[in-house]
C-alpha positions in Angstrom: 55.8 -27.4 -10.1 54.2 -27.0 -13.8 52.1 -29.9 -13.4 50.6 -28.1 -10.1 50.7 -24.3 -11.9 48.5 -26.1 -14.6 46.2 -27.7 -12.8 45.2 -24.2 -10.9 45.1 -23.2 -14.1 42.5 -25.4 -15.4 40.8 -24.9 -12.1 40.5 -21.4 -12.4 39.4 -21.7 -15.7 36.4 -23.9 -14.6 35.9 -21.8 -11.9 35.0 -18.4 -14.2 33.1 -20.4 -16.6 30.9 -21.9 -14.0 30.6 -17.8 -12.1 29.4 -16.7 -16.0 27.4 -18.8 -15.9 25.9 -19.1 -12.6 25.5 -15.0 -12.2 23.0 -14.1 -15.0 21.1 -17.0 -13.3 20.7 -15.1 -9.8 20.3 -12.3 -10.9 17.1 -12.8 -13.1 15.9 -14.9 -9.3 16.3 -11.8 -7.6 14.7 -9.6 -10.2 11.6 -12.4 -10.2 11.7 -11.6 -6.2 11.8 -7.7 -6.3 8.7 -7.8 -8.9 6.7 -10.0 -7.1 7.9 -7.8 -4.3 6.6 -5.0 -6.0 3.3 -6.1 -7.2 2.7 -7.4 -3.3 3.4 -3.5 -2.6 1.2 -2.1 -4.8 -1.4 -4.6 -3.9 -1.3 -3.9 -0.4 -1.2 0.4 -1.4 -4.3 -0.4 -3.0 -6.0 -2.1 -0.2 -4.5 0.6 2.0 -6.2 3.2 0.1 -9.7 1.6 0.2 -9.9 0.9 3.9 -8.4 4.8 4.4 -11.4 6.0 2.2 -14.4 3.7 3.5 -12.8 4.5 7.0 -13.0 8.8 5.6 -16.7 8.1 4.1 -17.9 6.7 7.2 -16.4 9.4 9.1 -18.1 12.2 6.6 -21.4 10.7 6.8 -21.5 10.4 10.7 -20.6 14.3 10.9 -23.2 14.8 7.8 -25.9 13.2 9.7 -24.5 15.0 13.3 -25.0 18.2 11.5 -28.3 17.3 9.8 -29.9 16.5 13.2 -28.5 19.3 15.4 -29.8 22.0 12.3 -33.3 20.2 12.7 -33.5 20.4 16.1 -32.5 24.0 16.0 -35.1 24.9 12.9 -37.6 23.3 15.5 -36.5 25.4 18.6 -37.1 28.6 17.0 -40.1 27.3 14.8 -41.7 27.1 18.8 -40.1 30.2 19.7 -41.7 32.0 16.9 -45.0 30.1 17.5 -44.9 30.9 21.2 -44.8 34.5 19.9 -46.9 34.6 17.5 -50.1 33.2 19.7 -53.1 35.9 20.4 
């Protein structure tokens, strides 16, 4: 019966020098994983926010040039409007 307690003893022991061992060890793996994580995150926030701002310049300059073309057209309307006026 001591023979037996001892050698559970000894195991035990080996068992908690291997788990101090063994925990710092996945641990820093997982905190490897989360920063690549992380950076992959930020990476993709980053190309996020590009494509969201070409998509928003794109948008602005269609609607500038809508509005630049419509004004013309109108300046030109009442340009002949006036001119029809205007004529002796």
């Amino acid at each position: 019966m001591k023979k037996s307690l001892c050698v559970v003893k000894g195991l035990f022991l080996v068992a908690l020098s291997c788990v101090t061992g063994v925990l710092p060890a996945i641990t820093f793996a997982q905190a490897q994983d989360n920063d690549k994580s992380v950076k992959q995150d930020v990476k993709d926030a980053g190309h996020s926010t590009k494509e969201a701002t070409k998509k928003t310049g794109s948008s602005i300059k269609k609607g500038t040039k809508k509005v630049v073309n419509k004004s013309a057209t109108k300046t030109a309307d009442t340009a002949d409007k006036v001119a029809d006026k205007t004529k002796p």
